[in-house]
C-alpha positions as CSV (number, residue, x, y, z in Angstrom):
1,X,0.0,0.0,0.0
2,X,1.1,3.6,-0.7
3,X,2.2,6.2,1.8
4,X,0.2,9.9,0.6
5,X,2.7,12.3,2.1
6,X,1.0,14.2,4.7
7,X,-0.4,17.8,3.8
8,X,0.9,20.8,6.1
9,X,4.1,18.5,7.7
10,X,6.1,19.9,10.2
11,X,8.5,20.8,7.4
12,X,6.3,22.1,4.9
13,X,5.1,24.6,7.9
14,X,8.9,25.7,8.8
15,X,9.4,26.1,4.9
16,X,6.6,28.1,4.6
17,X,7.6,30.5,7.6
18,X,11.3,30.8,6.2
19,X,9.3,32.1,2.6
20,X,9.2,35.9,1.7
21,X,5.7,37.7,2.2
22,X,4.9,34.8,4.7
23,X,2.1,35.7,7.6
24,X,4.6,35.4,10.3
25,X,4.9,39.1,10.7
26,X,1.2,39.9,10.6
27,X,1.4,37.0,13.3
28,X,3.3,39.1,15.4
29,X,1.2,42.0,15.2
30,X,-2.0,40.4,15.8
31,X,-0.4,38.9,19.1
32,X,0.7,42.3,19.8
33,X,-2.2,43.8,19.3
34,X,-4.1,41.0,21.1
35,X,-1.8,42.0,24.1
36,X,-2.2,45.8,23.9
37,X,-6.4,45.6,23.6
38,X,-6.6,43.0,26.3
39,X,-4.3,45.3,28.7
40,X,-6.1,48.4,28.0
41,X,-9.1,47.0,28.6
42,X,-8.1,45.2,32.0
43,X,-6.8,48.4,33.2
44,X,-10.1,50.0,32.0
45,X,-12.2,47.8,34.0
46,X,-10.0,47.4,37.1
47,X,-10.1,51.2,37.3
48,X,-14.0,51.5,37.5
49,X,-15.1,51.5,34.0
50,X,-18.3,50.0,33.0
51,X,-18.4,46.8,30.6
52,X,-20.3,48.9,27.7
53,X,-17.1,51.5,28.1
54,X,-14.7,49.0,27.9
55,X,-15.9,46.9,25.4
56,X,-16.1,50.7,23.5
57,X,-12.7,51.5,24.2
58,X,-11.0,48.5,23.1
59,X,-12.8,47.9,19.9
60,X,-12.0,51.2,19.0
61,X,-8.3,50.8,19.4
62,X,-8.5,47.5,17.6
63,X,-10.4,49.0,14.9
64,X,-7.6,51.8,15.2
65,X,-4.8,49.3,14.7
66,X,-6.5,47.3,11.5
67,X,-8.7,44.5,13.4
68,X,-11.9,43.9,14.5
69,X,-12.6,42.5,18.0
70,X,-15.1,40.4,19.9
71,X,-15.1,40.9,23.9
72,X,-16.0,39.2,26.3
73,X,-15.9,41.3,30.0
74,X,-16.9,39.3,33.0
75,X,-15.7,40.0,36.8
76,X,-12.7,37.7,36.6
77,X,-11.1,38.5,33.3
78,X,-11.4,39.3,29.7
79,X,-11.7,37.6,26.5
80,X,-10.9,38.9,23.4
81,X,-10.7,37.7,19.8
82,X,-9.1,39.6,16.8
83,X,-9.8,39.0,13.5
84,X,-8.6,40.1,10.1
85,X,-9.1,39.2,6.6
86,X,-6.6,36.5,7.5
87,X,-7.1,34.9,10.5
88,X,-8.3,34.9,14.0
89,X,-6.4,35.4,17.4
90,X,-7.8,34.8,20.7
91,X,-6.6,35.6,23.9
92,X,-7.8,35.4,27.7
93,X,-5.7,38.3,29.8
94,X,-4.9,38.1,33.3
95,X,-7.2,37.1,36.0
96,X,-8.6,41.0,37.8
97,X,-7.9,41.1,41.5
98,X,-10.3,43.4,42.6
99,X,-11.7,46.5,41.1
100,X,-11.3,50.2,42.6
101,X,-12.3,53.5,40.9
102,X,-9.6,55.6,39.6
103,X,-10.9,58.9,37.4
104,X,-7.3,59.5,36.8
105,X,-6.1,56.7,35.1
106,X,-9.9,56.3,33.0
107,X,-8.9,59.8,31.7
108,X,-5.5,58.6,30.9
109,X,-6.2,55.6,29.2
110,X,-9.4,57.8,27.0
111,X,-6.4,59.7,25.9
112,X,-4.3,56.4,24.6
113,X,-7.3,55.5,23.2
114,X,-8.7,58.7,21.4
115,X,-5.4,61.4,21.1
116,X,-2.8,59.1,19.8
117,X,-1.7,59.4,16.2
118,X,-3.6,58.4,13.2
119,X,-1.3,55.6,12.8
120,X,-0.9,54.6,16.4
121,X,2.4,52.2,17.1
122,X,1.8,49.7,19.9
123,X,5.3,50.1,21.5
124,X,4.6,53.9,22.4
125,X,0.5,52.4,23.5
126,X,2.6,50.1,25.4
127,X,4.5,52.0,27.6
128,X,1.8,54.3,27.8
129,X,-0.1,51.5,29.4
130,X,3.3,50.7,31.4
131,X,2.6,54.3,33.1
132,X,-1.2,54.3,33.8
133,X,-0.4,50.9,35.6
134,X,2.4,52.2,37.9
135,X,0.6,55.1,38.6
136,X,-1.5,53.5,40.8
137,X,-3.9,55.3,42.7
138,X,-3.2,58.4,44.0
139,X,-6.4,59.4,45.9
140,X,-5.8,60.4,49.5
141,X,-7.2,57.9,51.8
142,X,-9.0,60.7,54.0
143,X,-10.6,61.2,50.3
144,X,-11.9,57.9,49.6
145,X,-13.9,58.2,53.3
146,X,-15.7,61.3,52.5
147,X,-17.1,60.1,48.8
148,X,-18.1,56.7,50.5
149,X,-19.4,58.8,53.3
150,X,-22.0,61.5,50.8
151,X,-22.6,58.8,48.7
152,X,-23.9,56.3,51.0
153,X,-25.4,59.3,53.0
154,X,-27.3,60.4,49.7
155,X,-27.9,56.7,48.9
156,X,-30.1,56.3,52.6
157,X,-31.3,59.7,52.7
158,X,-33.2,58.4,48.9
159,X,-34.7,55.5,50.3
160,X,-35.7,57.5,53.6
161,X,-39.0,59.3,54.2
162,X,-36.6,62.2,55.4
163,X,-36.7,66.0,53.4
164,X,-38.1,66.5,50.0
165,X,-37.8,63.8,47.6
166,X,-36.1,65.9,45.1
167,X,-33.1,67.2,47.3
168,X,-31.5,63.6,47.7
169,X,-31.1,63.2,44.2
170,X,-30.0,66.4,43.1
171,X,-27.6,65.9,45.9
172,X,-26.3,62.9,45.3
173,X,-25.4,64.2,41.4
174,X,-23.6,67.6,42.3
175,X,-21.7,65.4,44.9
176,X,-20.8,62.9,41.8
177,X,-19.8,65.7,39.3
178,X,-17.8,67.2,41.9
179,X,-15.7,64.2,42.4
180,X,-15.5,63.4,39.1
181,X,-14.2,66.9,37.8
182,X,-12.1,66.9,40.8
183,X,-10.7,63.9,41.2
184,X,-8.8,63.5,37.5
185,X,-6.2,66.1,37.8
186,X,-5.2,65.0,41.4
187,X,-1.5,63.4,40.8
């Protein structure tokens, strides 16, 4: 009986890699890119974004950098899959430790994501992600007490029969817009 050579050997595959105008390059970038999406949007979501503003974020820098993206946010982690007119990559990022709220670093990483250059180059994205994520958060403890404090004052003061109904709410807003345009530019 006669042997058919297999299709796609181990060989054929090398041979194929070692050719000009092989896919090995767009390989890289699609790994790269997986790794550069999946980061931003961990450090989106750790940071206190909601899932519609991730998912947001990171499809438009995939779109950005020549790929679409499905994504997959869910309290533990992320899963992403990039595709091309080529191929496919998916990749699960790092498991999320807890999640805090950090203004600052959202409005950071809204910047990577909308002011970079047309032609945005993931090393530069990178290290601009290294920076976010050192950062940390910067918010003074004594801080952090008074928000929890007015909000979950405004939060019982709503579901009390206390004052007028309308004051609660419209107390509870002024005290979120205040943090929020406050908070950001504290470094």
């Amino acid at each position: 009986m006669q042997r058919l050579p297999m299709r796609n050997s181990h060989q054929d595959v090398q041979a194929a890699l070692k050719r000009p105008g092989n896919m090995q390059a767009e390989l890289h970038a699609a790994n790269d890119v997986a790794h550069v999406t999946l980061r931003l949007g961990r450090l989106m979501l750790v940071n206190g974004a909601d899932t519609a503003r991730v998912q947001a974020g990171v499809a438009t820098l995939a779109r950005r950098l020549g790929y679409q993206v499905q994504l997959l946010v869910h309290a533990e982690g992320l899963l992403l899959t990039l595709e091309d007119e080529h191929s496919f990559r998916t990749k699960l990022s790092h498991a999320i430790p807890g999640i805090t709220v950090n203004m600052g670093a959202l409005a950071a990483l809204d910047d990577i994501i909308w002011k970079t250059s047309t032609v945005p180059d993931i090393e530069t994205i990178d290290r601009q992600l290294d920076v976010v994520e050192r950062a940390g958060n910067r918010y003074p403890h004594w801080l952090v007490a008074i928000g929890m404090g007015v909000t979950a004052a405004s939060r019982r003061g709503c579901s009390a029969a206390h004052g007028p109904s309308s004051a609660c709410p419209c107390w509870s807003a002024s005290s979120a817009c205040c943090c929020a345009s406050v908070l950001p530019h504290r470094r």
